[in-house]
C-alpha positions, 0 to 999 in steps of 0.5 A: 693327487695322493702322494703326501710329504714332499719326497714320497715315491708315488706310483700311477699303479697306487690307487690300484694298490691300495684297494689290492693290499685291502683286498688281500688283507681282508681275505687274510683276516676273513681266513683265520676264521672263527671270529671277524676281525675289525679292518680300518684305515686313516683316510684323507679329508681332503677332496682331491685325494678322495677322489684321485687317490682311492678306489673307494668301492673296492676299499670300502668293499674290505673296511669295516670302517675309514676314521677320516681326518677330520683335524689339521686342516690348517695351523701355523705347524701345517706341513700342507704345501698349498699354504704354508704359513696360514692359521686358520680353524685346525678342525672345522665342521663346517667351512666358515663364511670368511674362510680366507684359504684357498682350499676349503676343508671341514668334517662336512665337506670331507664326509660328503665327498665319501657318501656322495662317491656311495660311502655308506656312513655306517662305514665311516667315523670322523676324527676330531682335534683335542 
């Protein structure tokens, strides 16, 4: 669900710790005391990682905030495995209407999985391409 580039180690124990390492780096920060210190992650756009990939209670619980990949969604340099060669809308907000892929991505579809999964929105930014 979760394991990126072609060659990656995963683990069934990295959803746990991922949200542990967070956990832990929170506490960390919070002991140095004094002043708080901001704590973001790069998080996925698209729906089966969200899903598979992240405990986002518990990563939520230790981020200030998640930049979620609004960007890179498709494009002729795309190094997405379930469709090499496709251009398509490299950022949309919203999936278009003829959309020929066979995966839907956009900053809405992405930013509505997190707050259905109970993602305060306070705690969430959208990276856009430029």
């Amino acid at each position: 669900g979760s394991e990126g580039h072609v060659g990656n180690h995963v683990s069934p124990m990295d959803k746990t710790n991922f949200g542990l390492l967070l956990t832990e780096f929170r506490s960390q920060l919070d002991a140095l005391g004094g002043k708080h210190y901001l704590l973001s992650a790069f998080m996925p756009a698209d729906p089966a990682k969200i899903a598979n990939g992240i405990d986002l209670p518990v990563v939520f619980k230790a981020l200030d905030f998640g930049n979620v990949q609004g960007y890179d969604f498709h494009g002729p340099g795309s190094d997405n495995s379930w469709e090499p060669h496709q251009t398509n809308l490299s950022g949309a907000l919203h999936t278009a209407k003829n959309d020929p892929s066979m995966y839907k991505f956009s900053g809405d579809i992405a930013i509505s999985q997190y707050l259905n999964a109970g993602v305060p929105w306070s705690k969430l930014t959208l990276g856009l391409p430029f």
